[in-house]
N, C-alpha and C positions, 0 to 999 in steps of 0.2 A: 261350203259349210264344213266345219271341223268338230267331230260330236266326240267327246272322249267317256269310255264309261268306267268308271272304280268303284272300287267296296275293298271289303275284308276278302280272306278267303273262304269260298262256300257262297256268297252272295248272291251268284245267277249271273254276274253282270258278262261272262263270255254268253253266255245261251242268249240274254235279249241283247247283246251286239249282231249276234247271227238272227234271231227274230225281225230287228229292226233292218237289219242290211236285207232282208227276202223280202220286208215290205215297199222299201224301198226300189228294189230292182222289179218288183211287180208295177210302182209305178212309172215304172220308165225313167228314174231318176240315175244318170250316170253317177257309179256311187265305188267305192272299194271297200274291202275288212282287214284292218290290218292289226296287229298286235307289238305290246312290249314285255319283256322284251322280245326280239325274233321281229318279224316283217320283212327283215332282209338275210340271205345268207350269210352272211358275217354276223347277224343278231341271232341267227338260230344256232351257232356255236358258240355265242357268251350264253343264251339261253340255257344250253346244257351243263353249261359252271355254273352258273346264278344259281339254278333249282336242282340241281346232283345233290340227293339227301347225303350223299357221303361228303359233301365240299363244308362241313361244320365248323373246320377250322377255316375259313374268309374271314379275313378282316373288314370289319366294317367301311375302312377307307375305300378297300379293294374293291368292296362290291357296290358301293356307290361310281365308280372311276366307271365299272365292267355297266353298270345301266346307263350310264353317260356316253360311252363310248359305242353303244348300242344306239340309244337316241340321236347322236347326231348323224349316226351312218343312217338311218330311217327317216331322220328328216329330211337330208340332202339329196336321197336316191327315191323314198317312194314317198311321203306326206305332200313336200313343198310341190312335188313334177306335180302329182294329181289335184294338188287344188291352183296349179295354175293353170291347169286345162280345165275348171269349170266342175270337175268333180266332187262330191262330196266324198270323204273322208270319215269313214267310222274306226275308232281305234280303242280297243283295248288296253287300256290303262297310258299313261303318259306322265308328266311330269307332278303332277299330285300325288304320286303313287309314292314316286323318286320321295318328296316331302314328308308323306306320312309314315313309310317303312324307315327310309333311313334317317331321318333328321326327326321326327317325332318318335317312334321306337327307337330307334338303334342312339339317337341321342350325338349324333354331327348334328355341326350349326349349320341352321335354316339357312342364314344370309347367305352362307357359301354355296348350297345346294342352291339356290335360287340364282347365283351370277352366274354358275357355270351353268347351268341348263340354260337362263336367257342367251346365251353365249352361242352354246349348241342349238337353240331352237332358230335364231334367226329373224326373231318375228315370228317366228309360227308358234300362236298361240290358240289354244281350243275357243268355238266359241259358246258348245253349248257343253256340261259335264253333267253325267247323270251317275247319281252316288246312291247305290244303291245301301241303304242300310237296314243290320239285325244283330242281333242278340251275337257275340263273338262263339257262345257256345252252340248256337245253332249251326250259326255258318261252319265253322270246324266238324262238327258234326257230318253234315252234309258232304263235305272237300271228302273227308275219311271215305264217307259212304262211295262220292264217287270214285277216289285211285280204286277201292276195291271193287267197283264194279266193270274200271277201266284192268282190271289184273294185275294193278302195282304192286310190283312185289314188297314196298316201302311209298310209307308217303313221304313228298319232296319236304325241301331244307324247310319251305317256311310252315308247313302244317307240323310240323315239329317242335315250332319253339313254344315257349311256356306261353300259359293264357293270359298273363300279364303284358307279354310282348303285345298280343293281336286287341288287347284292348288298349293298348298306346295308339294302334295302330289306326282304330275306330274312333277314339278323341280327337286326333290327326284329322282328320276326315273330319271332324264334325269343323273342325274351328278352322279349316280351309275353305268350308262350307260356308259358315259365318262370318266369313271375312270375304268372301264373294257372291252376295245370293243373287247377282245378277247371272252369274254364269252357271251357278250350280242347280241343279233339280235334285232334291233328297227325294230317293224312291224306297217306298217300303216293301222288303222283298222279302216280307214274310209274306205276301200276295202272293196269289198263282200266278203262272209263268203267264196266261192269256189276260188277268188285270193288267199285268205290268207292262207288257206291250201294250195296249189298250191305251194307259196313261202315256206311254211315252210317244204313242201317236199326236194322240190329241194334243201334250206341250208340243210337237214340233210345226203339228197343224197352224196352230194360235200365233206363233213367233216368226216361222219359216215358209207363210203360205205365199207368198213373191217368188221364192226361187223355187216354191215346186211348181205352182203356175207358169215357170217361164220352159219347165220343163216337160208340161203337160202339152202345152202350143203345137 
């Protein structure tokens, strides 16, 4: 099972990746937490160009190529290994992300971002995506509040750009949302952190109770 989780930024949706993956390994379910970009050492050095609040001048092309080139080295070394050992697979933003940041804000063609990631993925596509959505000023809001209670001495590249940018970004989301509502679950993450696990239990209970029962055995 392949769960990928996105939002804006400030959503929540790294905290209920870690919520969901401790309930998971509480059930005995063989499981990993991986993120984009970063997952692999070669992704946690484009990581640090991606979000370097000082990297302002990337080019759009650039930094779509730099999350591309991240994702295939993530897919090939850690996604595809662990779900072909029976693993579930929690991850931290993926190819939606790629969709809404660069191809719905920043404004490159979708079609292209869509060939080369299918390209890159392989087949490996999420089965379940939980999208967390709110308000672009709350979320912002919140990213702020936490660099400074992480001691950033700046917030990174994308808590920077204009409010215009992060609400491309949440249309993006929404109409990848409506154009798949098999795979997507919009979560309201103006909820507390304990509804929203809560919810994101219960969907995985309803759809996913086969392979946690095979797991439970």
């Amino acid at each position: 099972m392949f769960v990928t989780f996105e939002g804006i930024e400030g959503s929540g949706k790294s905290t209920q990746a870690v919520r969901f993956y401790r309930y998971l390994k509480d059930m005995s379910v063989p499981v990993i937490l991986t993120r984009e970009p970063g997952g692999t050492k070669q992704g946690e050095r484009i990581r640090d160009i991606l979000l370097d609040s000082d990297a302002s001048d990337l080019v759009s092309c650039a930094e779509l190529l730099l999350y591309t080139a991240d994702r295939a080295q993530h897919v090939q070394t850690v996604i595809r290994p662990a779900l072909d050992e029976g693993k579930w697979v929690l991850c931290d933003r993926f190819i939606d992300a790629t969709i809404a940041y660069q191809g719905y804000a920043r404004g490159l063609d979708i079609s292209f971002i869509e060939l080369i990631n299918r390209k890159v993925c392989c087949g490996v596509w999420p089965d379940i995506t939980f999208l967390f959505d709110l308000p672009v000023e709350v979320g912002l809001e919140r990213a702020v509040n936490r660099n400074r209670e992480m001691n950033q001495e700046s917030n990174g590249r994308f808590e920077q750009e204009a409010i215009a940018f992060h609400e491309a970004v949440r249309r993006g989301y929404h109409m990848l949302a409506a154009a798949d509502q098999k795979r997507f679950v919009r979560v309201d993450a103006m909820l507390s952190e304990e509804e929203i696990t809560a919810r994101l239990i219960e969907h995985i209970e309803d759809i996913a109770k086969p392979a946690l029962r095979r797991h439970l055995l």
